[in-house]
C-alpha positions, 0 to 999 in steps of 0.5 A: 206811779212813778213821777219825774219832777219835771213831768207834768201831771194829767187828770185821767180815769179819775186819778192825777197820774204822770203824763207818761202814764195816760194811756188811751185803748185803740178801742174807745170811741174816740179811736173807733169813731172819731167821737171827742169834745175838747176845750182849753184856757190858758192861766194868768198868774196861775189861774185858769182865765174864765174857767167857768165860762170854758166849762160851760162851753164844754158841757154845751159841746159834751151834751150835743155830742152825747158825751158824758163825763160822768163829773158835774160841771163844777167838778170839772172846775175844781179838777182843773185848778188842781191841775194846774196847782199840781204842775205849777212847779214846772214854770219859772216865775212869771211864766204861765 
């Protein structure tokens, strides 16, 4: 893995790996049929804004779709904060 300082850090098929390295098969489902669920939050002060409740929304959606993560809702949770805490160095202070 070759990370570049000023590279944000994604979550993907298990592994923190730079951005750059997040590569999708033209042959998920996500391609082939246009299945997908998405959420996003914003932070305050380095915090994700009602993570929880975000989560909660998202299983809700995952569950109609028949999506499964293969994580538990609060796994997902404690990803998220280390996502954030990994590519916090890429803000200036008092940016979010």
């Amino acid at each position: 893995m070759t990370q570049r300082s000023n590279e944000r850090i994604a979550f993907f098929n298990g592994k923190y790996v730079p951005e750059s390295e997040v590569r999708v098969p033209f042959r998920d489902r996500s391609f082939l049929y246009g299945d997908g669920c998405f959420d996003m939050t914003r932070t305050f002060n380095g915090t994700p804004f009602r993570v929880e409740e975000h989560i909660e929304r998202f299983y809700r959606s995952l569950a109609y779709l028949r999506i499964d993560t293969g994580m538990k809702p609060k796994e997902m949770i404690e990803v998220t904060h280390e996502v954030v805490k990994r590519n916090a160095h890429l803000l200036a202070k008092g940016e979010d």
